[in-house]
FIKOLZA-1660 file (N, C-alpha, C; in steps of 0.1 Angstrom, whole numbers, plus 5000, padded with zeros to 4 digits):
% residues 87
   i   px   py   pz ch aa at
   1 7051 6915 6349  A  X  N
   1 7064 6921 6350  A  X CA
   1 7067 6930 6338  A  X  C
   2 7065 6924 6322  A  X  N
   2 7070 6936 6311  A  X CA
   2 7059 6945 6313  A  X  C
   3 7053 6946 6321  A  X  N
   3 7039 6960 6319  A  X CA
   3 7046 6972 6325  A  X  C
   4 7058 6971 6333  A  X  N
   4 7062 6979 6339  A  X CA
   4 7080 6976 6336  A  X  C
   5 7080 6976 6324  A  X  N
   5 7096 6971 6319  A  X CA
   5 7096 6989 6312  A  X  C
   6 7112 6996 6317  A  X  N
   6 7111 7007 6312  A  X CA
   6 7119 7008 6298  A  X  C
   7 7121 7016 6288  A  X  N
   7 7130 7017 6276  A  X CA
   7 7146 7015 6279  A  X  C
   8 7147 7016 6286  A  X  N
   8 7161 7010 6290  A  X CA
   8 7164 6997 6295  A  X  C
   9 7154 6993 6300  A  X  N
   9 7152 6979 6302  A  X CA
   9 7151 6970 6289  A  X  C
  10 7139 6978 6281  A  X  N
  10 7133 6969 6270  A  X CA
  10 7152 6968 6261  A  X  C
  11 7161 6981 6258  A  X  N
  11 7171 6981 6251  A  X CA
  11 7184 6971 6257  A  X  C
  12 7181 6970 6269  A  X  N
  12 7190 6962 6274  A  X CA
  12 7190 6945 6268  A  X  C
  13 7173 6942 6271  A  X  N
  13 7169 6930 6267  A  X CA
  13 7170 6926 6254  A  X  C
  14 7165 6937 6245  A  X  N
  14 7173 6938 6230  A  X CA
  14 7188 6937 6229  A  X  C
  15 7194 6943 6230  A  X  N
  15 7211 6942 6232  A  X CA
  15 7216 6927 6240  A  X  C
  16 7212 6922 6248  A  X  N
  16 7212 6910 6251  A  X CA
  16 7209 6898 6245  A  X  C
  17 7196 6901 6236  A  X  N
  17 7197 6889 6225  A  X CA
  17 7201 6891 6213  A  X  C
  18 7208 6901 6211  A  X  N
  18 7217 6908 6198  A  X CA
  18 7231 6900 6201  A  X  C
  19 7234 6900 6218  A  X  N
  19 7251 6899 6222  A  X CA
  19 7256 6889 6208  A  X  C
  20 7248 6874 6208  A  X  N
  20 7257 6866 6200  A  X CA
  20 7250 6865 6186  A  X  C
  21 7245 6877 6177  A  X  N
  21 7242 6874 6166  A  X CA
  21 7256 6878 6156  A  X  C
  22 7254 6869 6146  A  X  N
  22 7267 6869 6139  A  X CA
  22 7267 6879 6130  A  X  C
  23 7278 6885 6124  A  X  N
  23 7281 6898 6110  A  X CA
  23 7273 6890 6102  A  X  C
  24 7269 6876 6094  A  X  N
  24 7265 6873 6086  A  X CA
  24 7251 6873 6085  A  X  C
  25 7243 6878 6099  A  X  N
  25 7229 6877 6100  A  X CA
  25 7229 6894 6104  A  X  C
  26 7232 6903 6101  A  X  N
  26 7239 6916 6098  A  X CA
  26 7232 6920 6112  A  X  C
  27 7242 6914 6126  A  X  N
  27 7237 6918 6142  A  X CA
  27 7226 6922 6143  A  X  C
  28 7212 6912 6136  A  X  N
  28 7199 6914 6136  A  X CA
  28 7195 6903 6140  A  X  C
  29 7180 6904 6148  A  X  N
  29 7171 6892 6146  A  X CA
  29 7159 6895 6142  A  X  C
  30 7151 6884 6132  A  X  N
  30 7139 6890 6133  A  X CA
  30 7130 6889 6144  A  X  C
  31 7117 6896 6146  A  X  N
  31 7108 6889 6155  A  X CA
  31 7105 6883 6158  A  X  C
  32 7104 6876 6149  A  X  N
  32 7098 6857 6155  A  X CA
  32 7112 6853 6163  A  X  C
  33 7126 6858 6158  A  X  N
  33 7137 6853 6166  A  X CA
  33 7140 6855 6181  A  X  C
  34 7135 6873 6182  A  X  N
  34 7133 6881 6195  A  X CA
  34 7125 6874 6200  A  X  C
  35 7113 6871 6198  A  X  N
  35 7104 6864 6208  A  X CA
  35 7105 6854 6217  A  X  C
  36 7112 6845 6202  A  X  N
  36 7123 6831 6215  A  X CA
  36 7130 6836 6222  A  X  C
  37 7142 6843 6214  A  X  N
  37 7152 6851 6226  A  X CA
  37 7149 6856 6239  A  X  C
  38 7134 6867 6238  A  X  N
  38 7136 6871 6252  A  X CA
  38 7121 6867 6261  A  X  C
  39 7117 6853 6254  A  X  N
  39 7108 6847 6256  A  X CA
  39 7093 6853 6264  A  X  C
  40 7094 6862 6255  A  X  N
  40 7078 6868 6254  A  X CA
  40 7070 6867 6242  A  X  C
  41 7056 6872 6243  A  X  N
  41 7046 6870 6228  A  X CA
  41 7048 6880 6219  A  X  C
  42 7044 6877 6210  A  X  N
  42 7048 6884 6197  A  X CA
  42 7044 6897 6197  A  X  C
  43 7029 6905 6201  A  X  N
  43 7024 6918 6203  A  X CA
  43 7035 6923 6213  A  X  C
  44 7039 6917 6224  A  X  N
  44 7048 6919 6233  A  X CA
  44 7063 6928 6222  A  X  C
  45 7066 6918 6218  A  X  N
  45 7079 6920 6209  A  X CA
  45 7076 6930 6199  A  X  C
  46 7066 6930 6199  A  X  N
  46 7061 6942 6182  A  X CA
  46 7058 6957 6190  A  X  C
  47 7055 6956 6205  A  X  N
  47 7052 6965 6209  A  X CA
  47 7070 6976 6215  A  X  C
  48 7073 6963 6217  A  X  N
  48 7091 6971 6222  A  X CA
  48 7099 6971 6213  A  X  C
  49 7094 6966 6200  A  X  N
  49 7104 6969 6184  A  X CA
  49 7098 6986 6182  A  X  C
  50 7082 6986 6180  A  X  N
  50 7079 7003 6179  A  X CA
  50 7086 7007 6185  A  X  C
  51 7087 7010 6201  A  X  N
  51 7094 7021 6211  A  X CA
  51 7104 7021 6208  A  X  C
  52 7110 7014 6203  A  X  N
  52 7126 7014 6202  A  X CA
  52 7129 7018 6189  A  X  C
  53 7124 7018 6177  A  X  N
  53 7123 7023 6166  A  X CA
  53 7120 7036 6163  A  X  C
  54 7106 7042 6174  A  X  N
  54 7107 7053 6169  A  X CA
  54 7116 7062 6181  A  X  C
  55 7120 7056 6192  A  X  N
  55 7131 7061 6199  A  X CA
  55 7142 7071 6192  A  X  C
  56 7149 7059 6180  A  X  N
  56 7155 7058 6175  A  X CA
  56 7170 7048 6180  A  X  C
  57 7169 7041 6188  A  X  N
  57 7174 7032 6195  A  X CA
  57 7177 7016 6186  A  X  C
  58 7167 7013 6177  A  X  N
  58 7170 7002 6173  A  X CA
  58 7163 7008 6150  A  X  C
  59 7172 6998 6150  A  X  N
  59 7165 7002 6131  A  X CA
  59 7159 6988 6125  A  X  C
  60 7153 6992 6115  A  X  N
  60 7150 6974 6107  A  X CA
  60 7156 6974 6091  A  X  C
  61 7162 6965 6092  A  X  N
  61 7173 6961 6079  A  X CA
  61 7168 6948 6071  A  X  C
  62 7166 6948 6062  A  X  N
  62 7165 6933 6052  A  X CA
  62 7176 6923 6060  A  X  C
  63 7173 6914 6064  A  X  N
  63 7183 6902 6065  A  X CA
  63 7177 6888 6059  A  X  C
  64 7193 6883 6056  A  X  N
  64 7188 6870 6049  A  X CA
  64 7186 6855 6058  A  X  C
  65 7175 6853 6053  A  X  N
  65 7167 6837 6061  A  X CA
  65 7162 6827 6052  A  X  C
  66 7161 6815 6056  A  X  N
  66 7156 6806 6048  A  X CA
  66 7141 6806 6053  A  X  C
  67 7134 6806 6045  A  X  N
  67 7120 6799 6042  A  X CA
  67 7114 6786 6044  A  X  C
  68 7104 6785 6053  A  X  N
  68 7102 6768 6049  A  X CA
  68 7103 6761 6043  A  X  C
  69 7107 6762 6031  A  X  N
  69 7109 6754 6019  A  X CA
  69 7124 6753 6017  A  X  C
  70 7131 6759 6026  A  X  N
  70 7148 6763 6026  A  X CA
  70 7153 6768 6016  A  X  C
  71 7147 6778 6008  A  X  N
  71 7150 6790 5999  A  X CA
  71 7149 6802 6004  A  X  C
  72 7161 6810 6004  A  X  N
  72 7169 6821 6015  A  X CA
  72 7157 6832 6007  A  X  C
  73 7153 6838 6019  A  X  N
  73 7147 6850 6008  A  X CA
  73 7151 6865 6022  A  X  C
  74 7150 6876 6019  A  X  N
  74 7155 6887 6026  A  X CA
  74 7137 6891 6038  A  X  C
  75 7143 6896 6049  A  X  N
  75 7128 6893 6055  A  X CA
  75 7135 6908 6066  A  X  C
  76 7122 6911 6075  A  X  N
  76 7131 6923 6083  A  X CA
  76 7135 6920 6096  A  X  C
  77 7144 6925 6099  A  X  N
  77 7154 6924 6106  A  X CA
  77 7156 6930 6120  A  X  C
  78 7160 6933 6130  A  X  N
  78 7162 6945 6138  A  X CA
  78 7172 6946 6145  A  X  C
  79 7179 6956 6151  A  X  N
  79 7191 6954 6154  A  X CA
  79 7196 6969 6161  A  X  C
  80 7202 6971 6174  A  X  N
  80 7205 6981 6179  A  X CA
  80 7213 6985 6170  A  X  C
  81 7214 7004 6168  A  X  N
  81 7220 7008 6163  A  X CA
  81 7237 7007 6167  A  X  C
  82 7240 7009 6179  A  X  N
  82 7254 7013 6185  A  X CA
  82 7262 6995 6180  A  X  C
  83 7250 6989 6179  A  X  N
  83 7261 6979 6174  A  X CA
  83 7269 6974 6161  A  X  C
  84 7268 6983 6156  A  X  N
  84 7270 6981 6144  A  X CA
  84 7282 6985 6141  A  X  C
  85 7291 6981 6131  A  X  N
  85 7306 6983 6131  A  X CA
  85 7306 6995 6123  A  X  C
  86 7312 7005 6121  A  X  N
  86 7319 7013 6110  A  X CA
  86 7322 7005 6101  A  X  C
  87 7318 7015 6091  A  X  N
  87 7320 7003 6080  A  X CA
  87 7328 7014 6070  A  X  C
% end
């Protein structure tokens, strides 16, 4: 089924697991988060973060996460552009 998922598709499914990310996790998820989200494999998710990055449709931002050790460290991020508030 995603072998024939089109860029508007792929942005929709991004924008859908963006819907309930919070201002504090700066309306980003990382990859390993998208993967759960839109429950596909990771090459999967790295291949529709490219298209959509060099689209220019989605960007990657530092956001902050804890570490297995539960020490926050900054890691990348990704996140439709249009969602983003004026700041």
């Amino acid at each position: 089924m995603l072998s024939e998922v089109t860029q508007s598709d792929l942005v929709a499914a991004v924008h859908a697991a963006l819907e309930n990310v919070a201002a504090e996790d700066g309306y980003a998820l990382t990859s390993n988060e998208l993967t759960d989200a839109l429950d596909v494999g990771k090459k999967k998710v790295w291949e529709m973060l490219g298209q959509l990055v060099r689209a220019g449709t989605v960007e990657c931002i530092k956001v902050r996460r804890l570490n297995i050790t539960g020490v926050p460290q900054r890691v990348a991020g990704y996140r439709v552009k249009s969602t983003v508030p004026p700041e």
